[in-house]
Kinemage of the C-alpha trace (Angstrom):
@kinemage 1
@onewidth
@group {chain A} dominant
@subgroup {mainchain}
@vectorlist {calphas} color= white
{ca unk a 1} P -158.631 97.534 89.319
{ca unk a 2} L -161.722 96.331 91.562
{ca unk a 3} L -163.425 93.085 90.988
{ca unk a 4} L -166.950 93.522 90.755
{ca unk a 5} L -168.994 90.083 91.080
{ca unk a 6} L -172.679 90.823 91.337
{ca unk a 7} L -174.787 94.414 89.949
{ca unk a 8} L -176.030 94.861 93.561
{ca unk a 9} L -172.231 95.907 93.960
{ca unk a 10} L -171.768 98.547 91.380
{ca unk a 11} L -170.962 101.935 92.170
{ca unk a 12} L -173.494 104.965 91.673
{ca unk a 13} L -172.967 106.058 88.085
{ca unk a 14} L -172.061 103.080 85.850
{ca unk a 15} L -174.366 100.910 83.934
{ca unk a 16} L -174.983 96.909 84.523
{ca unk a 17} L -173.720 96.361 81.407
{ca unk a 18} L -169.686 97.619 82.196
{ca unk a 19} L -170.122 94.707 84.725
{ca unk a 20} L -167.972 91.769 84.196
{ca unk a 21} L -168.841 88.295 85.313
{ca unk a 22} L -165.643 87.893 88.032
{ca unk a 23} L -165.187 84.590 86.692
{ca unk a 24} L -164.153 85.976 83.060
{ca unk a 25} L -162.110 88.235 84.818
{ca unk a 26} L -159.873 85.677 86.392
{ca unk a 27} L -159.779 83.531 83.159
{ca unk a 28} L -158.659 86.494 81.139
{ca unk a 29} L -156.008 87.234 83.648
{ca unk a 30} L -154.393 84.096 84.334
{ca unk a 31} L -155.281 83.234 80.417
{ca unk a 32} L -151.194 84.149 79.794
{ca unk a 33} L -149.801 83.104 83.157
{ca unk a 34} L -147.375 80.839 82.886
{ca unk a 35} L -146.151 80.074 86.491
{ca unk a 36} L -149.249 80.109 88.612
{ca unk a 37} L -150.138 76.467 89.893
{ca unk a 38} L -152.953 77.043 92.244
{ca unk a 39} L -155.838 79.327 92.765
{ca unk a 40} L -158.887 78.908 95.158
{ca unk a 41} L -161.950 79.764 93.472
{ca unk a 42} L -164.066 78.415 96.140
{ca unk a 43} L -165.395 82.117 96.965
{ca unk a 44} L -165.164 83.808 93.823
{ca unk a 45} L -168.507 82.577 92.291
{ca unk a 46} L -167.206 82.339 88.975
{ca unk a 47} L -169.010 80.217 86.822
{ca unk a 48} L -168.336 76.708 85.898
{ca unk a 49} L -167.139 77.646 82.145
{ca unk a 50} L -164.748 79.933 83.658
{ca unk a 51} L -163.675 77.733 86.264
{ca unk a 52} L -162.758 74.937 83.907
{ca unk a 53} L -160.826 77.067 81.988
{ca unk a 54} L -158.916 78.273 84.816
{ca unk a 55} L -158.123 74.799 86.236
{ca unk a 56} L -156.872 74.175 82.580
{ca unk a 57} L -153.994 77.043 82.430
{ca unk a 58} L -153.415 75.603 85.906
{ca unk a 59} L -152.999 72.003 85.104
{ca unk a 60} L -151.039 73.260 81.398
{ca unk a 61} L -148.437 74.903 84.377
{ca unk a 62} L -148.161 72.243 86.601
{ca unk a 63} L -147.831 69.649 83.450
{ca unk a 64} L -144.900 72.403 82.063
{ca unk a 65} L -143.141 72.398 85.449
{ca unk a 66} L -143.098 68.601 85.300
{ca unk a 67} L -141.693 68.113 81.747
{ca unk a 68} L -138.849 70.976 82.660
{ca unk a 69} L -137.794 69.302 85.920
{ca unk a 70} L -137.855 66.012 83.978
{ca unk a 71} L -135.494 67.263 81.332
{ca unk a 72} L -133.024 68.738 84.106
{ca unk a 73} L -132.938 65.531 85.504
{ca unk a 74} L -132.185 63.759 82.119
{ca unk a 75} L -129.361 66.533 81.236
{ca unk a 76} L -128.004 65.976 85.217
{ca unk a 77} L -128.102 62.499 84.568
{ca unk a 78} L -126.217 62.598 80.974
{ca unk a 79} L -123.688 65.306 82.343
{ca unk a 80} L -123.003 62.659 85.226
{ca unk a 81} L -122.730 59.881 82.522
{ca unk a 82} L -120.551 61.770 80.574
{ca unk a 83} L -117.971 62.334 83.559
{ca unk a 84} L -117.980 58.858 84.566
{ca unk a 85} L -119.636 59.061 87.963
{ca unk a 86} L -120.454 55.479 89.304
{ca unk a 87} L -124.408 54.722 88.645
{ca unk a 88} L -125.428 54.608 92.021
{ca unk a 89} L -123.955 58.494 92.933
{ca unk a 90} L -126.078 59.786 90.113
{ca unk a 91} L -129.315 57.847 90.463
{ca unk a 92} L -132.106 60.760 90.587
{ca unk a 93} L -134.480 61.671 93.753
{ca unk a 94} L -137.641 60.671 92.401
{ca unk a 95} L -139.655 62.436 95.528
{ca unk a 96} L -138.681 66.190 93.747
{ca unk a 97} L -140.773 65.423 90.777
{ca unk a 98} L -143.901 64.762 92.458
{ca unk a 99} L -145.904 68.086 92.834
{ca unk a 100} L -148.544 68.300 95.430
């Protein structure tokens, strides 16, 4: 599939109007992605509509990653309750749930 951006970069043969706007592109692509947490769209002159909705499946991702290490931590934590392992052996690593 090629990306075409602007009409000065459409082939011989098909109309303006096949063109897509690259930006909608992207946002209907990543629209379902559920594991990308970063894209650079510094040089993909998409609009701002389209960028804002990108940065929004992004930050729905990141926030989804967050809430699923969080609950691993709180099922480690109640396993490790539940065998009797002394409080200060189970207390979690707070520096793995900060995403940067």
């Amino acid at each position: 599939m090629q990306l075409l951006v602007s009409p000065a970069e459409v082939p011989t043969g098909v109309s303006a109007c096949a063109v897509q706007d690259g930006g909608k592109q992207l946002q209907e692509g990543i629209d379902g992605n559920r594991t990308m947490l970063q894209m650079d769209l510094r040089l993909t002159e998409c609009g701002q509509e389209s960028e804002y909705c990108i940065n929004q499946v992004l930050q729905r991702n990141i926030e989804r990653l967050r809430r699923t290490r969080l609950s691993q931590l709180e099922a480690e934590a109640t396993a490790a309750v539940d065998a009797g392992v002394p409080t200060a052996v189970r207390r979690p690593k707070l520096g793995s749930l900060l995403l940067v």
